[in-house]
N, C-alpha and C positions, 0 to 999 in steps of 0.2 A: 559493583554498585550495590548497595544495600538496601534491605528489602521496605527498609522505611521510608528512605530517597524517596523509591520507583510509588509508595503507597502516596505520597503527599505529593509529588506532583510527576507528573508526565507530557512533557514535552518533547516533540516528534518532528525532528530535522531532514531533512534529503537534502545531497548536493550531488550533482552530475548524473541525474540520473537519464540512462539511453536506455531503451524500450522498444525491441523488431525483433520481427517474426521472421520464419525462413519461408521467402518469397518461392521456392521450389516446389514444398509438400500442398499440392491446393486441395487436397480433400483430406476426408478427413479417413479414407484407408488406407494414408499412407505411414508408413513404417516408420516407429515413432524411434528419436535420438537423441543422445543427451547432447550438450552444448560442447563444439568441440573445443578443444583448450587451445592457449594462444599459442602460436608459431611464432618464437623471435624471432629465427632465421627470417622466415620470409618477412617480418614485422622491417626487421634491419636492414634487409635489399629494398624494402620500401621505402622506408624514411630516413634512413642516413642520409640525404640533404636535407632535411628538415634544418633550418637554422636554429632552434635549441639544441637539439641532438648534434647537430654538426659542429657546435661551437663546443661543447662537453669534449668530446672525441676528439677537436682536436687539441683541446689542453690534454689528456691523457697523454696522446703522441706526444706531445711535446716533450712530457714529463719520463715518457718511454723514452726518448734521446736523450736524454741526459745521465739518463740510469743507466742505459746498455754499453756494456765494452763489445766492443766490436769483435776483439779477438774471443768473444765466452759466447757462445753458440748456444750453452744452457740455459745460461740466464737469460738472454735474449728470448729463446721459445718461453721459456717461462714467465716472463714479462710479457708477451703476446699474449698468453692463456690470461693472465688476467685483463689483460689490457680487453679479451674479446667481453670476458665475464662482465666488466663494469660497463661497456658499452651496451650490453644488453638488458643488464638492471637498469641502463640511462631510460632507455627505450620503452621499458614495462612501467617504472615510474613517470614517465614524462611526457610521451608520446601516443596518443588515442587516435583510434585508427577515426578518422572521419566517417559520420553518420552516411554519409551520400556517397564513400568509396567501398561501403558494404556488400554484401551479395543478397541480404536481406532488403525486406523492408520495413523502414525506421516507423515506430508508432509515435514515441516522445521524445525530446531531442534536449540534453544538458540542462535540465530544469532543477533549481536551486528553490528552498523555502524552508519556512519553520512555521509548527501549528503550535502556538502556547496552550499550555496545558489549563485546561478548565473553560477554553475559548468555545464560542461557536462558527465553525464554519463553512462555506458553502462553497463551492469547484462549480464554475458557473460554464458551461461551454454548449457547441453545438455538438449533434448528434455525429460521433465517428472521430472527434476529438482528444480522445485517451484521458477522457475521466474516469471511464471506469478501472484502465486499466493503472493510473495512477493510484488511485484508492488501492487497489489490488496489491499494488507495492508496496505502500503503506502499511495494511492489513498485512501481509506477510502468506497474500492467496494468490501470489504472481507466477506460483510452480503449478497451479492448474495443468498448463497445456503445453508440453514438453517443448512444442516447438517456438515459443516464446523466452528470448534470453533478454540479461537485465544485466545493467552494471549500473553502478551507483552505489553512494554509502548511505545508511540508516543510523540516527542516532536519536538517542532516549537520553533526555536530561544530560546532552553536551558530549556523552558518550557512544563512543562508534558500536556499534550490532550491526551481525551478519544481519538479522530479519526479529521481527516480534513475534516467532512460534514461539518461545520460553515465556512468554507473557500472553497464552491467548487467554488466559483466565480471567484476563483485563481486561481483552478487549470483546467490545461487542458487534457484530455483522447483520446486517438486514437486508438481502438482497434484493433486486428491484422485483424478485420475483416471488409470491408471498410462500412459504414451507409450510403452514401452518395444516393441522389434522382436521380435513375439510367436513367430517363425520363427528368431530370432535366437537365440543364447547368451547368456548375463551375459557372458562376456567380451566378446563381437563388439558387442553394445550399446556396452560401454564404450569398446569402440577406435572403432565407428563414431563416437560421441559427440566423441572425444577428437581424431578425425581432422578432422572437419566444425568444431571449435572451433580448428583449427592449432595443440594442443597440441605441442610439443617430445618427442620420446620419450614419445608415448602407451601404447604397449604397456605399457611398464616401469610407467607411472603406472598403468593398469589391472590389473597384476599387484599393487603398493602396493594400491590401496586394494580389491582381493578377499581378499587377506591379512588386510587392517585390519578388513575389517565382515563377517568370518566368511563367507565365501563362496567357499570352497575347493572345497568339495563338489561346489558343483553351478555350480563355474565353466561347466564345457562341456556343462552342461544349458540347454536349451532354454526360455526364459520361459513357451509355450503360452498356453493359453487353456481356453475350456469346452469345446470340442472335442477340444485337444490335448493332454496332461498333461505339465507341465513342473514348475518350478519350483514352490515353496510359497509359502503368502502373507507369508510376514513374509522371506522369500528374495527377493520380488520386490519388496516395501516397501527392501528394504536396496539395491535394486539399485539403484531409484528413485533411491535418496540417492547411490549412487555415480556414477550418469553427473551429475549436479549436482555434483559434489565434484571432479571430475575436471579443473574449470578453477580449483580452488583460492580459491573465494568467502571473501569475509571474513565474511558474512553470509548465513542458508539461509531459504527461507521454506518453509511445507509447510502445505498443507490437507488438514484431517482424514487424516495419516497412520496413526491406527490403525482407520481403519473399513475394514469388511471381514473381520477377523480377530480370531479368540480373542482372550479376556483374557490369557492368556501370552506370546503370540506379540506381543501390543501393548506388554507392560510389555518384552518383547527391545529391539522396535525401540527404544522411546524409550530402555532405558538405554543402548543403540550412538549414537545421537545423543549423551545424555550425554559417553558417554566424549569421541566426537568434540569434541563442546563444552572438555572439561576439557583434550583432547591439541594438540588445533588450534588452539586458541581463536577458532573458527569460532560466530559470534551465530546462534542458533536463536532464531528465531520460528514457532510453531508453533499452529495451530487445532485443538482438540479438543473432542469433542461433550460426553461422561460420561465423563471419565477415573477410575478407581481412588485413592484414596488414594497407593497405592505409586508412581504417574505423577507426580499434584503434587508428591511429594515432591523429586521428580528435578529440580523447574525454580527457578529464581533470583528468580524475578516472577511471578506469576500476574494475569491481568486479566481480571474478570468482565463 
């Protein structure tokens, strides 16, 4: 895919994606392990009734009787060996082990979708629902926690990718939890942000986008904290969204951006992302818990 493709547009597919954790490790000192790799064998004692698999298998045989001389003992085993080999690729191609005959347990179960590129959109669910961890997918921050495995395919503009790591300079992340240099300014966040990213004339970009997302005010106010009183909550949601913005992503991701904050102050934020969406044409995907009527209104796609 070329680099001009991926700049003009980005469009982001999933199909069959499974999502469980290992129901065994319940704390968090236990002994971390990578995902073990599949077992045909046992795969095959398990599903060789399966009526796909068992209808493939048995045109093979079929195909193995008519081929074997009975008196050639070589060719035989040797029509066997592949006969086991195709039967096995039947299996790894064809055959998906059920969510509910797991050892684990399933978080997201075969969910298909496409987010068009330049869209806004919103993952609308209750709390424990696997939006965050779908996002996470998506974003390509599903390798967090070792003991979370994932199958499913990703694809950018029709094309299959393992994950969107070779593109995070694309994308942008806003956790529900805010990162920001609580000591710090909204300006100085932004320049730190924009320095540590080897933006080109970052100051100038940080003066742009405090102009852009209303935050003149309380430029050279201090972010704070519970202790220290700085900035407002939907001031610091906007800030959030500026040091993300500040390396010019084609697409933003953001959990639960309005929690935390009034009903006012949430319909602000998301309509400043709007705009951003309509001025930028920067793709918003976006997790929200109970949004308002006035919020849905704002987005391009909603998915329940």
């Amino acid at each position: 895919m070329s680099k001009k493709n991926i700049n003009s547009d980005f469009t982001i597919g999933f199909s069959n994606l499974i999502v469980w954790v290992d129901n065994k490790k319940c704390c968090g000192c236990s002994k971390k392990s990578k995902k073990p790799k599949k077992n045909l064998n046992s795969s095959y004692e398990s599903y060789k009734n399966s009526l796909d698999v068992k209808s493939s298998i048995n045109k093979l045989k079929s195909s193995l009787d008519s081929k074997v001389n009975k008196d050639d003992e070589d060719l035989e085993n040797k029509l066997k060996e592949d006969l086991t080999t195709e039967i096995k690729e039947i299996i790894e191609e064809e055959s998906e082990i059920p969510v509910e005959e797991r050892s684990e347990i399933p978080i997201l179960k075969s969910l298909n979708g496409i987010i068009p590129s330049g869209n806004m959109t919103a993952i609308i669910g209750s709390s424990g629902s696997g939006k965050t961890t779908l996002m996470n997918f998506l974003s390509s921050r599903s390798n967090w926690d070792p003991n979370m495995y994932v199958d499913g395919e990703l694809f950018i503009n029709g094309k299959l990718v393992k994950s969107l790591s070779k593109y995070k300079h694309m994308i942008g992340y806003v956790p529900q939890e805010d990162i920001l240099h609580e000591e710090a300014t909204v300006r100085e966040n932004l320049e730190i942000y924009g320095r540590l990213r080897k933006i080109p004339d970052y100051k100038n970009k940080a003066q742009n986008l405090i102009d852009e997302l209303g935050l003149t005010k309380c430029a050279d106010t201090i972010i704070g904290n519970s202790m220290v009183r700085g900035v407002s909550g939907g001031e610091r949601k906007r800030a959030c969204i500026a040091v993300e913005l500040i390396s010019d992503p084609k697409i933003i991701f953001l959990d639960e951006p309005t929690t935390g904050i009034d009903a006012f102050t949430a319909l602000e934020v998301m309509t400043c992302l709007k705009k951003l969406n309509q001025e930028r044409k920067v793709g918003v995907i976006t997790i929200l818990h109970q949004p308002r009527q006035e919020i849905i209104d704002l987005f391009d796609q909603v998915s329940v």
